[in-house]
N, C-alpha and C positions, 0 to 999 in steps of 0.2 A: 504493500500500500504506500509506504516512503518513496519508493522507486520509482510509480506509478501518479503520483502526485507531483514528485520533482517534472517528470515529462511533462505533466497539464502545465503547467506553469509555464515550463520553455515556449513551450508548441503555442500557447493563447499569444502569450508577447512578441511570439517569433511571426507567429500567423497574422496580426496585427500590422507590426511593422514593416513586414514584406510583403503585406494586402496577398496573402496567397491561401487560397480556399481549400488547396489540398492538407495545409498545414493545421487549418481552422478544423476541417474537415477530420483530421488524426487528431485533434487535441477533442471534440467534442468523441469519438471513438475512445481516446484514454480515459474523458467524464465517466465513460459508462464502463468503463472498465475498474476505474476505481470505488464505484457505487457496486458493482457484481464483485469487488474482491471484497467492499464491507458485507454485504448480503452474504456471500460464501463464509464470512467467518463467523458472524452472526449465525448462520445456520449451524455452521459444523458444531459451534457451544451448547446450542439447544438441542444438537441430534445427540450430545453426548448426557442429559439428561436424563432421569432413570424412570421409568412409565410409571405411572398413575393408577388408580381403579378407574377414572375414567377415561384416559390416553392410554390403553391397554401393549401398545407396540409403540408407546413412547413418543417423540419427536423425529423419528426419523423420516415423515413425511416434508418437514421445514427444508430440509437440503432441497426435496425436489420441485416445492413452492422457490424454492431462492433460484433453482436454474429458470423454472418458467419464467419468472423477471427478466431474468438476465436474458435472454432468450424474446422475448416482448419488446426490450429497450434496445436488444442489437436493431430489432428490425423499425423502431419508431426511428432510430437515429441516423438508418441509410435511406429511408424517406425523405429526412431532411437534405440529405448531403443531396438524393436525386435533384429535388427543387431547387437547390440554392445553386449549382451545377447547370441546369439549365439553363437560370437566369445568365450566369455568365457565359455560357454558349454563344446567346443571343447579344451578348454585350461584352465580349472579351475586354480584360482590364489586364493594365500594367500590373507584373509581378515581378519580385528581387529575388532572381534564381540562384543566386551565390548563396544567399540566405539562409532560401530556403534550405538548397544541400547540405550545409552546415547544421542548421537545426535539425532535417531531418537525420542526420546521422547520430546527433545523438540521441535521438527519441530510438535509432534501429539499441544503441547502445542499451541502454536503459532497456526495453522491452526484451532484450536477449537475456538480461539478468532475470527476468519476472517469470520468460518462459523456465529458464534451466529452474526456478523456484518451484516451477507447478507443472512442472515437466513425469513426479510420477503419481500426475492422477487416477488413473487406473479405471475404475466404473463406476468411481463415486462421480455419479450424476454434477452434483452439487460443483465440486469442484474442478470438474472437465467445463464447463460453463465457464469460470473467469477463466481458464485452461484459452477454450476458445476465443475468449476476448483479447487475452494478450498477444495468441496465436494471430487472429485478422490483424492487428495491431500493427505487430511484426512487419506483417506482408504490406499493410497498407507504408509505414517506413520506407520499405525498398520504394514502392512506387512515386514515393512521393521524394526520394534521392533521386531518381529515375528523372522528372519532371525536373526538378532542380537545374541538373546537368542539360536538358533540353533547353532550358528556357535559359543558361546562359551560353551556351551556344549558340544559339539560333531564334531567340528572343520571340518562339512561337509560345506567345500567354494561352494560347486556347488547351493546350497541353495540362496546364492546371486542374480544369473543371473535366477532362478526360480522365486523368488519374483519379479525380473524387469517387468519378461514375464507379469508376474500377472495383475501387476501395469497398462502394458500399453495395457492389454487389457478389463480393467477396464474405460482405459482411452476413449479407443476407442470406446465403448461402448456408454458413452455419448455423445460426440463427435458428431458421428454419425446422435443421433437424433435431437442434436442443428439443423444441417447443413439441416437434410430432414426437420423440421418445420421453418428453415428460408428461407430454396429456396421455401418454398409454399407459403408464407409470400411473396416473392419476383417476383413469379408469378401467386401470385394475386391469388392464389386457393380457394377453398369454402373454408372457415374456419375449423379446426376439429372441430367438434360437433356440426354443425350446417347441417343437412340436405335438398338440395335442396327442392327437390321435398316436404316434410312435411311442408317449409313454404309456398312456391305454393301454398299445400292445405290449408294451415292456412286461407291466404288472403281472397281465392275465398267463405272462408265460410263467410268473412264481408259482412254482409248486403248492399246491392247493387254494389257488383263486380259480373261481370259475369264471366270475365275467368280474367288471367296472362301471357305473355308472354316476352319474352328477358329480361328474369330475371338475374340478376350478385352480387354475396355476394362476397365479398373479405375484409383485412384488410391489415391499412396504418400500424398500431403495433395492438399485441395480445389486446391491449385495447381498440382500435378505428377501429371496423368494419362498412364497410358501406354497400347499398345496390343499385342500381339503376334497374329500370324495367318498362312496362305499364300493366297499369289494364284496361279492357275494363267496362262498368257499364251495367247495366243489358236494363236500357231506358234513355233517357234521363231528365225525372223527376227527378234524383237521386240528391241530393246536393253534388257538390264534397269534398269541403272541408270537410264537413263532413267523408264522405268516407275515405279520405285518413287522417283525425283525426281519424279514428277506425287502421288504418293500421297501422300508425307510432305508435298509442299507443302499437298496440299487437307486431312490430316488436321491440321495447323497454325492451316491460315488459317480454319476451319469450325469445326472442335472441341474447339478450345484443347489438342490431343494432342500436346506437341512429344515423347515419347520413344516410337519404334515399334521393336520387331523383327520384319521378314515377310522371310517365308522363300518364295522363288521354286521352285515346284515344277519340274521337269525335264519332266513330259511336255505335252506341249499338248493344246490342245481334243480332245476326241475326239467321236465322232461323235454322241452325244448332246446334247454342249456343243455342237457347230456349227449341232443343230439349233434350242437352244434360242437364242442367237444371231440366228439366222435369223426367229425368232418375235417377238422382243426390237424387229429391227429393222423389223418390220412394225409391229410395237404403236407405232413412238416414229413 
């Protein structure tokens, strides 16, 4: 956040004084960059809080509330850069391209140190979010040394509001995906890369489940999935605990699922399951 604030600062004053909109343009990107690394840490204190009787799985939902933000405000803030980017399309303005180079290199500076900081986010949602922000950041830097060097060369200003374009639809880009893997996150969807139906089949291959039904994968964060459902057992012979020690092991070691609730139904196969069973064991 020090690192990330020094930048805002340069980049406002730099972008100011060398009237250059690619600079304004990464200093309003760094704003939001330093608002998603307060949100990120804000959240990560409150996901380390200890659940409630009435927050039952605790705060760990707050991280994936904090990427939505971040995630919302990347894309409010390449809205802006689009508009203000076209205006000077239509009206190219004088730009100080030595300047600008100059400051942008240190903002690339500066944003190298934030990413190598949160470079091992891993699948905590939360903080792959300012991950991303520093990440576009970054990129927007290069483009905007890129345009620097253009524009004292060859004193083409329109290069400025081209680089913005660039920038915020670099931006948006990520953006984007934060927001569609947090609302799935948010509405409890099957996980990516976990497919229904294959662990359905996983299960019913345990020795004494007959079939699976009203099955539900979802995750609290990218790192705590859970699963709830019922097994029906093949007879009633079968030891449950047993059984449902074969399931939680393979839903463990397979699909990174350590939190299950299944619920053992009371009657057994009946005669349609036996036959379908019977078929099951011809096909294998």
């Amino acid at each position: 956040m020090a690192v990330t604030l020094t930048i805002l600062v340069i980049e406002i004053v730099g972008g100011v004084l060398a009237n250059s909109l690619a600079l304004l343009s990464d200093a309003g990107h760094v704003f939001t960059d330093l608002g998603a690394l307060g949100l990120s840490f804000l959240a990560l204190r409150l996901a380390a809080r200890p659940a409630t009787s009435r927050k039952t799985f605790g705060f760990h939902r707050m991280e994936i509330l904090s990427a939505l933000v971040n995630g919302v405000s990347l894309v409010i803030v390449s809205l802006f850069i689009f508009v203000e980017a076209y205006r000077r399309l239509r009206n190219p303005q004088p730009v100080a391209g030595l300047e600008v180079f100059l400051i942008a290199t240190l903002g690339l500076l500066g944003n190298g140190i934030g990413v190598l900081l949160l470079r091992e986010s891993g699948s905590n949602l939360n903080v792959r979010g300012a991950f991303l922000h520093l990440i576009g950041d970054t990129i927007s830097s290069v483009g905007v040394i890129l345009s620097g060097i253009i524009i004292t060369l060859s004193g083409w200003w329109v290069v400025d509001p081209l680089v913005s374009i660039a920038i915020g639809l670099i931006i948006i880009v990520g953006a984007v995906r934060l927001i569609d893997e947090s609302v799935d996150i948010l509405l409890e969807s099957t996980p990516r890369g976990i497919d229904l139906d294959e662990v359905v089949r996983a299960i019913e291959k345990v020795p004494g489940v007959c079939s699976v039904h009203d099955i539900h994968i979802w995750c609290v964060t990218p790192d705590l999935c859970t699963m709830s459902g019922h097994i029906i057992l093949t007879d009633s012979s079968v030891s449950r605990s047993n059984v449902l020690s074969q399931v939680n092991e393979l839903l463990g070691r397979d699909y990174g699922i350590a939190h299950t609730t299944i619920q053992v139904e009371d009657e057994h196969c009946g005669q349609d399951d036996q036959e379908w069973l019977a078929v099951k064991a011809q096909q294998e």
